[in-house]
Structure formats: C-alpha cells, structure tokens
PQR file with spaces between the fields and no chain letter, atoms N, CA, C, O and H, PARSE charges and radii, in Angstrom:
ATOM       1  N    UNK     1      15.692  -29.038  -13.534 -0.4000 1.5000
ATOM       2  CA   UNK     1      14.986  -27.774  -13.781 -0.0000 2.0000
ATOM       3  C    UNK     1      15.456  -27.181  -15.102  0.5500 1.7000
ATOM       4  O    UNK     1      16.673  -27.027  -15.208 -0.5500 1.4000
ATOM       5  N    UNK     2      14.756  -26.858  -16.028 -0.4000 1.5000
ATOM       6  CA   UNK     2      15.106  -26.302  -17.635 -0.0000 2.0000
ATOM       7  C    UNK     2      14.972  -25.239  -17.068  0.5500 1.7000
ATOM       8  O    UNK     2      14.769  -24.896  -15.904 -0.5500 1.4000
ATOM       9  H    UNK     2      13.767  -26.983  -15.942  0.4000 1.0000
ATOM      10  N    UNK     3      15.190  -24.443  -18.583 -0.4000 1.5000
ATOM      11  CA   UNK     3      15.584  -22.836  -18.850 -0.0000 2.0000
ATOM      12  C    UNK     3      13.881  -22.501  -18.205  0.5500 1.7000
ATOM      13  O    UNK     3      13.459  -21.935  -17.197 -0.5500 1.4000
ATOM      14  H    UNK     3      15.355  -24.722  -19.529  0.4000 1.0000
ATOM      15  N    UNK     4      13.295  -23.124  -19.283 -0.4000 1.5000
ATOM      16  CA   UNK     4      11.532  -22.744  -18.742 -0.0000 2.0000
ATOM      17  C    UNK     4      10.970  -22.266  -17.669  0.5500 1.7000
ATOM      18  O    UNK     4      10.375  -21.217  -17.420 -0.5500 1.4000
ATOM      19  H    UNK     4      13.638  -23.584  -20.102  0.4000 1.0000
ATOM      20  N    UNK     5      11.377  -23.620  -16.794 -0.4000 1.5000
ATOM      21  CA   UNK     5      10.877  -23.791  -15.973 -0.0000 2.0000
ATOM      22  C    UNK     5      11.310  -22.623  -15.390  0.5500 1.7000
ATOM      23  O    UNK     5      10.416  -21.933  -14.900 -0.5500 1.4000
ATOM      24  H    UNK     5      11.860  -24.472  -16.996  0.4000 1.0000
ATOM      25  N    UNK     6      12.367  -22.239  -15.313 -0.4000 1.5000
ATOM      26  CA   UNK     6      12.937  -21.180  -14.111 -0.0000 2.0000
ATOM      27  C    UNK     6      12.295  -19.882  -14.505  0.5500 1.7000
ATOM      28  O    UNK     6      12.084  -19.080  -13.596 -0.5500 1.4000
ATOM      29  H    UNK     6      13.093  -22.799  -15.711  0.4000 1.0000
ATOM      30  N    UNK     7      11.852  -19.462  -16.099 -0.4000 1.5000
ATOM      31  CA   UNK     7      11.710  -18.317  -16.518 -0.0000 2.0000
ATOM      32  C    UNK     7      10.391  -18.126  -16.018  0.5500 1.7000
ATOM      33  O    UNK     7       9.812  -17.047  -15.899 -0.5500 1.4000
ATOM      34  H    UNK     7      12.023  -20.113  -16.838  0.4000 1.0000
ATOM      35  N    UNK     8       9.876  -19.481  -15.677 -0.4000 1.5000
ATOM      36  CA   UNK     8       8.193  -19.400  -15.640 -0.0000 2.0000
ATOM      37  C    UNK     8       7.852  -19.125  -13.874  0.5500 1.7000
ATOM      38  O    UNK     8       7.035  -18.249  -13.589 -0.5500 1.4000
ATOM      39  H    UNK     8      10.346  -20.358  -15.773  0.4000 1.0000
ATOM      40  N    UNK     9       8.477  -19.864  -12.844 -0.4000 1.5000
ATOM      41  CA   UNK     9       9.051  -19.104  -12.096 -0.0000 2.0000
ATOM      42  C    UNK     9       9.120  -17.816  -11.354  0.5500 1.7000
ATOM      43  O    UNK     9       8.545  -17.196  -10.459 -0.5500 1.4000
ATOM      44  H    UNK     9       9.141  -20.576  -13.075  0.4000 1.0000
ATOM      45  N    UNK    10      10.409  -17.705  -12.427 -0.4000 1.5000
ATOM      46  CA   UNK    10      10.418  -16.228  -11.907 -0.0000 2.0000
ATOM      47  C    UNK    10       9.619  -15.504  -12.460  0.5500 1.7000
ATOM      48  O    UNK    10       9.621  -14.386  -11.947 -0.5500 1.4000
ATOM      49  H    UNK    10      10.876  -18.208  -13.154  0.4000 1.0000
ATOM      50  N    UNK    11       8.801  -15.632  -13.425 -0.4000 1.5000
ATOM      51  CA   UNK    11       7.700  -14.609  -14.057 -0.0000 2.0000
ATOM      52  C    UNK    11       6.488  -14.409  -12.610  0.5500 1.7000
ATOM      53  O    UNK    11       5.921  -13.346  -12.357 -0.5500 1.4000
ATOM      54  H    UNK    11       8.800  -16.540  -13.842  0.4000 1.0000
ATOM      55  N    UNK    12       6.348  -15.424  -11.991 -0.4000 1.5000
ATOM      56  CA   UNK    12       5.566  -15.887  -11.411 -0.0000 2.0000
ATOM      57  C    UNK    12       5.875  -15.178  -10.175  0.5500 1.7000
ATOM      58  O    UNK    12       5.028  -14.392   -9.750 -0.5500 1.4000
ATOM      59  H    UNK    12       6.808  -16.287  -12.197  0.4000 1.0000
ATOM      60  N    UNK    13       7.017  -15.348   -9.509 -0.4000 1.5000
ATOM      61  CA   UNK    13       7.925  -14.544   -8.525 -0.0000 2.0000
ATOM      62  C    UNK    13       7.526  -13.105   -8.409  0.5500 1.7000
ATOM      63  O    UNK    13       7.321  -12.401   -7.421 -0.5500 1.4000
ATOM      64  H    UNK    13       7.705  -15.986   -9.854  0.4000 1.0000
ATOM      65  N    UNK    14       7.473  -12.859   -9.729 -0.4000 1.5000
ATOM      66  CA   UNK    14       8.319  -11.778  -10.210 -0.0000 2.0000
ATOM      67  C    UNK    14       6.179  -10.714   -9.868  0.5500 1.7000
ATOM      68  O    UNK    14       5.768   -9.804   -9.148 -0.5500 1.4000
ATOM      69  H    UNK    14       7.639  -13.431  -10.532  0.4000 1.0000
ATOM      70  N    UNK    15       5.661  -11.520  -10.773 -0.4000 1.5000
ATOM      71  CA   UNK    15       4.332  -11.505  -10.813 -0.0000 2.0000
ATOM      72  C    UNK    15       3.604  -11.166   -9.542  0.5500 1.7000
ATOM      73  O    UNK    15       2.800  -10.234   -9.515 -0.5500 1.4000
ATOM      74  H    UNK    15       5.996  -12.259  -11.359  0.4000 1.0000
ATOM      75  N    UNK    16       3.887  -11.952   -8.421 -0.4000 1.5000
ATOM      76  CA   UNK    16       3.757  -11.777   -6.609 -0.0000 2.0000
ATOM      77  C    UNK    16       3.795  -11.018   -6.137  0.5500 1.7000
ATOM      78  O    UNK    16       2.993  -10.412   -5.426 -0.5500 1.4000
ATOM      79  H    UNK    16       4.540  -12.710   -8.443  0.4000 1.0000
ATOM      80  N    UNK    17       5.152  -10.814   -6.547 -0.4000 1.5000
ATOM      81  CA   UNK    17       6.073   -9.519   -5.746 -0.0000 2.0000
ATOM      82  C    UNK    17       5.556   -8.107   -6.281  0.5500 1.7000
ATOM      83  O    UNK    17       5.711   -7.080   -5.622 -0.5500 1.4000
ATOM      84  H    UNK    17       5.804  -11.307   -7.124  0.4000 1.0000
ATOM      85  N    UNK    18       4.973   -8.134   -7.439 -0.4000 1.5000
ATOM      86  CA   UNK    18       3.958   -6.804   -7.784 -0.0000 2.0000
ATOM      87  C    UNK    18       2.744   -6.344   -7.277  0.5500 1.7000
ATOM      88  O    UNK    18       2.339   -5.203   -7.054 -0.5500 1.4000
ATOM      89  H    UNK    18       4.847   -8.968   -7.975  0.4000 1.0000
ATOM      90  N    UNK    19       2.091   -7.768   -7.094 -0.4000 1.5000
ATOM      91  CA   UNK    19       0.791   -7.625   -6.770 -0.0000 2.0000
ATOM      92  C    UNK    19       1.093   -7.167   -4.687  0.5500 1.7000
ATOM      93  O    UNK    19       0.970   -6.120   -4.052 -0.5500 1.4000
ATOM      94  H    UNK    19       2.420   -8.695   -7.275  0.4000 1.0000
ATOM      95  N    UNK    20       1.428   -8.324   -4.372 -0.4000 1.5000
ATOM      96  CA   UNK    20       1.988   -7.943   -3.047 -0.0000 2.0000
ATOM      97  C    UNK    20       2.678   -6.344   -3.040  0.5500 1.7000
ATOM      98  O    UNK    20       2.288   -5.677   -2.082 -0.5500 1.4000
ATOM      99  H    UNK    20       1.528   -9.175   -4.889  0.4000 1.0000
ATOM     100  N    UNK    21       3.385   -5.829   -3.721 -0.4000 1.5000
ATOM     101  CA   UNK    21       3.917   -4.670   -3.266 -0.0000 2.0000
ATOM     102  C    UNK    21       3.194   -3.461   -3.377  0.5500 1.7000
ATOM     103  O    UNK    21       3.349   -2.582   -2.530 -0.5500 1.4000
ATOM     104  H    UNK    21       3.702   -6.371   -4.500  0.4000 1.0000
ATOM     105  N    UNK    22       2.006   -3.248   -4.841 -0.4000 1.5000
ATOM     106  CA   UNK    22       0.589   -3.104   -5.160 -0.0000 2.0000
ATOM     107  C    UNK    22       0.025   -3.075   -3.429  0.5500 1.7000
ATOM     108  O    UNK    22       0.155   -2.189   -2.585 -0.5500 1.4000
ATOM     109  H    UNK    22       1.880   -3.963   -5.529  0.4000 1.0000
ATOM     110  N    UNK    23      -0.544   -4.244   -3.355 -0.4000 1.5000
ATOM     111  CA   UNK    23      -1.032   -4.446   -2.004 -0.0000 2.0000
ATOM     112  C    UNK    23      -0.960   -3.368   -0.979  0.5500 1.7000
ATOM     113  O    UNK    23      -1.716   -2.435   -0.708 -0.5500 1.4000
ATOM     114  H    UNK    23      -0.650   -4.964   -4.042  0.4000 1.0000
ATOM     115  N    UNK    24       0.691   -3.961   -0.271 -0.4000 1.5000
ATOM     116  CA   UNK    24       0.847   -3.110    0.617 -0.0000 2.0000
ATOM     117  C    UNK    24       0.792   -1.568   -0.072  0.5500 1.7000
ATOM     118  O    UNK    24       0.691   -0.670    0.764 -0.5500 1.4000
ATOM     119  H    UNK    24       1.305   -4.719   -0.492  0.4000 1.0000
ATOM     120  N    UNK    25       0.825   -1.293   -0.976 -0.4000 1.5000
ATOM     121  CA   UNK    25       0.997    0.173   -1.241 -0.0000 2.0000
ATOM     122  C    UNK    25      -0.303    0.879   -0.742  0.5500 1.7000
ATOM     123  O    UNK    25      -0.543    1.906   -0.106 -0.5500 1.4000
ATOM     124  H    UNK    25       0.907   -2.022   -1.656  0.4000 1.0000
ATOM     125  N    UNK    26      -0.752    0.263   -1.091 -0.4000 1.5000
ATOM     126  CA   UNK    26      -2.418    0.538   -0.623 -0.0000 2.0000
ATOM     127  C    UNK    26      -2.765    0.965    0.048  0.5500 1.7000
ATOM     128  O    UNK    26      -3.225    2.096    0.208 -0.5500 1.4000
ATOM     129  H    UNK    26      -0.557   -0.571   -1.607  0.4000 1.0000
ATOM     130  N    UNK    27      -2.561   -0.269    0.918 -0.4000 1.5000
ATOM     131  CA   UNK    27      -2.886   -0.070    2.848 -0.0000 2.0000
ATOM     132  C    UNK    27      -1.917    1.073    3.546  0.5500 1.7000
ATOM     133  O    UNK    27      -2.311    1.916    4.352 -0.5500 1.4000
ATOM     134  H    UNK    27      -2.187   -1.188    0.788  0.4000 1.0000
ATOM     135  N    UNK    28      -0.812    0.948    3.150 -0.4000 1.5000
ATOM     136  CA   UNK    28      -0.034    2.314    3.361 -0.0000 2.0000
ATOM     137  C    UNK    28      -0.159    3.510    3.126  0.5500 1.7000
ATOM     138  O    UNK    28       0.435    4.425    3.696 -0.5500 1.4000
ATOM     139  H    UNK    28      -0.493    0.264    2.494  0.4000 1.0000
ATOM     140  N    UNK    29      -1.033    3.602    2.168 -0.4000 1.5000
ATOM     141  CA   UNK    29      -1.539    4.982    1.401 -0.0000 2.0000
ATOM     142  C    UNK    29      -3.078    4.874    2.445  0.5500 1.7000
ATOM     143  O    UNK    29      -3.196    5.982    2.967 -0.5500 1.4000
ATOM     144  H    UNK    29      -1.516    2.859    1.705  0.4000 1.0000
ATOM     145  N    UNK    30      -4.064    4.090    2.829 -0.4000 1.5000
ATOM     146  CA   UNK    30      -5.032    4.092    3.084 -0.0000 2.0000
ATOM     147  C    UNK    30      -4.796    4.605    4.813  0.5500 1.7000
ATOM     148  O    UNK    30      -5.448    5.326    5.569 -0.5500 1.4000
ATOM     149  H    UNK    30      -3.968    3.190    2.405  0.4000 1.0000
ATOM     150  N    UNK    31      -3.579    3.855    4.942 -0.4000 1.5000
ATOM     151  CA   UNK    31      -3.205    3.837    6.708 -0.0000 2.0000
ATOM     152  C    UNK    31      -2.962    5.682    6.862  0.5500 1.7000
ATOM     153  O    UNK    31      -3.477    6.416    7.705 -0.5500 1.4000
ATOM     154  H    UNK    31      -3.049    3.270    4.328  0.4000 1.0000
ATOM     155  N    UNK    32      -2.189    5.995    5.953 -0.4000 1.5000
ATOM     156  CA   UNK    32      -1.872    7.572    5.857 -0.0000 2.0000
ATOM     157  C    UNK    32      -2.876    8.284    6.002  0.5500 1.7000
ATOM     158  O    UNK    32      -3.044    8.908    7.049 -0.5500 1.4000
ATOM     159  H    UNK    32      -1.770    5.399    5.268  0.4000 1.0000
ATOM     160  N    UNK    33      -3.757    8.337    4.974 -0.4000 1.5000
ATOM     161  CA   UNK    33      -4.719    9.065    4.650 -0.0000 2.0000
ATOM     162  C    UNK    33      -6.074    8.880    6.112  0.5500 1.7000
ATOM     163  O    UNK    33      -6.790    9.746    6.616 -0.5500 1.4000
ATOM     164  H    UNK    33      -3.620    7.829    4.123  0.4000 1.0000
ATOM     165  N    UNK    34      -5.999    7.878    6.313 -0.4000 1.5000
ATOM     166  CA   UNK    34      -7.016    7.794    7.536 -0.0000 2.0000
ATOM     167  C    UNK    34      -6.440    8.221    8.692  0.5500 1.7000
ATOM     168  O    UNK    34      -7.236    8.542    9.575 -0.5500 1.4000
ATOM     169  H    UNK    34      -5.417    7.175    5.904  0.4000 1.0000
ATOM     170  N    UNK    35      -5.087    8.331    8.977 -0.4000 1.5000
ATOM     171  CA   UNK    35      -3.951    9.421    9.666 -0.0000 2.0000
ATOM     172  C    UNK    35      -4.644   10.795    9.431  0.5500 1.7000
ATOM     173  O    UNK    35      -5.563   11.111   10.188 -0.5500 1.4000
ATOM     174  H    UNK    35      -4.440    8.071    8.261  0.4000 1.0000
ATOM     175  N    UNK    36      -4.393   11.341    8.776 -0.4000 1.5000
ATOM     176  CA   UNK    36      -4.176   12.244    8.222 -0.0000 2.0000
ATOM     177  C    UNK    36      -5.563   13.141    7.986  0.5500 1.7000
ATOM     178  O    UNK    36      -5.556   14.369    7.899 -0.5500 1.4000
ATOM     179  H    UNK    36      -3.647   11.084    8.161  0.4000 1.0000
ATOM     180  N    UNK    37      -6.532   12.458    7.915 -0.4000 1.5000
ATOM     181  CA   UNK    37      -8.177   12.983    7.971 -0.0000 2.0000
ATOM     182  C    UNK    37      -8.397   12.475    9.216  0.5500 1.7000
ATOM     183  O    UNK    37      -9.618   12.334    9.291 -0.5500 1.4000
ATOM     184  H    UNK    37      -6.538   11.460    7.986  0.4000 1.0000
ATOM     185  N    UNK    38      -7.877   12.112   10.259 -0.4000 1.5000
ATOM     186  CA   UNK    38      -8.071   12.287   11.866 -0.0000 2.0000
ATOM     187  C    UNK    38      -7.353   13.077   12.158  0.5500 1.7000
ATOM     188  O    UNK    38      -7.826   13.766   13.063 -0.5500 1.4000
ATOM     189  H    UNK    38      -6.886   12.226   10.197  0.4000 1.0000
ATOM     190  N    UNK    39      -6.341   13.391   11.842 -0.4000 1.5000
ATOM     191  CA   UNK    39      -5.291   15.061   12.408 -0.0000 2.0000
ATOM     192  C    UNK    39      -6.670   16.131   11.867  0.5500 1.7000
ATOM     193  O    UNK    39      -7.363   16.577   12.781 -0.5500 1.4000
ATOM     194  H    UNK    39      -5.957   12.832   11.107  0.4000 1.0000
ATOM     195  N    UNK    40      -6.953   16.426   10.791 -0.4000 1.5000
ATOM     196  CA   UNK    40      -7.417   17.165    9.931 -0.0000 2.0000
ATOM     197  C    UNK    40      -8.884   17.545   10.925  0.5500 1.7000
ATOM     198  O    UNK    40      -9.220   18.658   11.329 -0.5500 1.4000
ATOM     199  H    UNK    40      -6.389   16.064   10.048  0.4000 1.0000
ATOM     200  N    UNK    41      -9.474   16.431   11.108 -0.4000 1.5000
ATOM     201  CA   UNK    41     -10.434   16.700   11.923 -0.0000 2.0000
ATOM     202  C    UNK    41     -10.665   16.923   13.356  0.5500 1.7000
ATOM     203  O    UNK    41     -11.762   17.153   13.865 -0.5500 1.4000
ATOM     204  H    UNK    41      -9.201   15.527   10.780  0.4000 1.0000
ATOM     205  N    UNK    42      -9.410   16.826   14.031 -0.4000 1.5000
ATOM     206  CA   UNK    42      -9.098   16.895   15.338 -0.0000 2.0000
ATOM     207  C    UNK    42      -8.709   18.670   15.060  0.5500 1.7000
ATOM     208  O    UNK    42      -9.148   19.538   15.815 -0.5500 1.4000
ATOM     209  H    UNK    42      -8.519   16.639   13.618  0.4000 1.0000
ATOM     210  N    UNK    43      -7.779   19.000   13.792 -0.4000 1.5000
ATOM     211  CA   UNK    43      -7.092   21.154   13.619 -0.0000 2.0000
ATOM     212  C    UNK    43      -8.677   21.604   13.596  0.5500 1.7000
ATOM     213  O    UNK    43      -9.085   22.398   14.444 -0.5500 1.4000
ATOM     214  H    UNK    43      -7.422   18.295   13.179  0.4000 1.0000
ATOM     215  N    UNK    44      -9.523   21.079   12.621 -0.4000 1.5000
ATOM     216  CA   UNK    44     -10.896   21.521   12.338 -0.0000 2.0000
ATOM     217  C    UNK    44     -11.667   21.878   13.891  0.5500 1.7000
ATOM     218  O    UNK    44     -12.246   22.951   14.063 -0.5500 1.4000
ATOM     219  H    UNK    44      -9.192   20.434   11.933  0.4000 1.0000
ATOM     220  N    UNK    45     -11.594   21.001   14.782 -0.4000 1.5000
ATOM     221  CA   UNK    45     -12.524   20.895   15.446 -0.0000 2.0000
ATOM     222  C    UNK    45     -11.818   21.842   16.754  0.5500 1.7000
ATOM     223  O    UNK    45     -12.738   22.239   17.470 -0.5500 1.4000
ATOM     224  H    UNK    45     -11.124   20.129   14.642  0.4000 1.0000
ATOM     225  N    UNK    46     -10.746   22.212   17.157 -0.4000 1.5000
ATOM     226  CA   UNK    46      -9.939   22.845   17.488 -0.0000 2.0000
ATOM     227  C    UNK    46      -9.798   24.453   17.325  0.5500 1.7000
ATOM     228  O    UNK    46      -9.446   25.337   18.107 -0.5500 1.4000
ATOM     229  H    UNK    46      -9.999   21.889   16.576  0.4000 1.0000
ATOM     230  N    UNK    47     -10.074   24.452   16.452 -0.4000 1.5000
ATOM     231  CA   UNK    47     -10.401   25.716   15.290 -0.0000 2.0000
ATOM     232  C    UNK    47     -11.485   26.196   15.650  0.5500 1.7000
ATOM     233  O    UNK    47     -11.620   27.260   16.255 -0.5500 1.4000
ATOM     234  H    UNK    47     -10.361   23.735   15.818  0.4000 1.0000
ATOM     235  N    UNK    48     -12.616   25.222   15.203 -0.4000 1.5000
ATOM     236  CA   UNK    48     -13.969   25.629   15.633 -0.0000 2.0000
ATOM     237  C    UNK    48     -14.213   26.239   17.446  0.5500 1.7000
ATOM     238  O    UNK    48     -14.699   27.341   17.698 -0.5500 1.4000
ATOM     239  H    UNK    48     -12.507   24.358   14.712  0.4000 1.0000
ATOM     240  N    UNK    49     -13.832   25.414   18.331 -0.4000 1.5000
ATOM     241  CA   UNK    49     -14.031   25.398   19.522 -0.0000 2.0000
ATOM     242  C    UNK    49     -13.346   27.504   20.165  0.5500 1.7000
ATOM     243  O    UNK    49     -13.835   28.340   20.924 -0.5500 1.4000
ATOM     244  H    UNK    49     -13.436   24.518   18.127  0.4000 1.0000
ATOM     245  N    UNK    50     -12.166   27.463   19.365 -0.4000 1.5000
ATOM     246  CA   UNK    50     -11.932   28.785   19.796 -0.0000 2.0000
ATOM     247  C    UNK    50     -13.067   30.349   19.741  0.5500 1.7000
ATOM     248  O    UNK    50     -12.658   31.424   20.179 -0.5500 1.4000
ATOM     249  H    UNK    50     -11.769   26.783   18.749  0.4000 1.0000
C-alpha cells in the first residue's frame, strides 16, 4: 500500500463519512420537525376545542 493509495482512501473515507453524517442529519432534523408539527397540532387543536 503507497502513500497514495492510503491518502486516496482516506479522502474517500473521509468523503462517506460526510455524506453519511449529512444524511443522517437530515432525517434527524426531518424526524424532529415532524415531532414537533404533531405536538404543535395536537396544543392547536386543544386550544381550539376549549
């Protein structure tokens, strides 16, 4: 294994691990937010009913 090879690699690694962490950021932010506008609409509707 050369210097290269490893740099290319880990660029590559390195490259993954962004997109993947990108990724999940996402769905975590998406998982929240769809949380979070079902609370919202459950206080709303709660609200209303009084």
């Amino acid at each position: 294994m050369t210097l290269e090879h490893v740099a290319l690699v880990w660029q590559n690694g390195v490259g993954f691990g962004f997109k993947a962490g990108v990724g999940v950021g996402i769905a975590v932010g998406l998982l929240l937010a769809w949380l979070w506008l079902a609370w919202l609409w459950r206080w709303v509707r709660s609200q209303a009913g009084r």
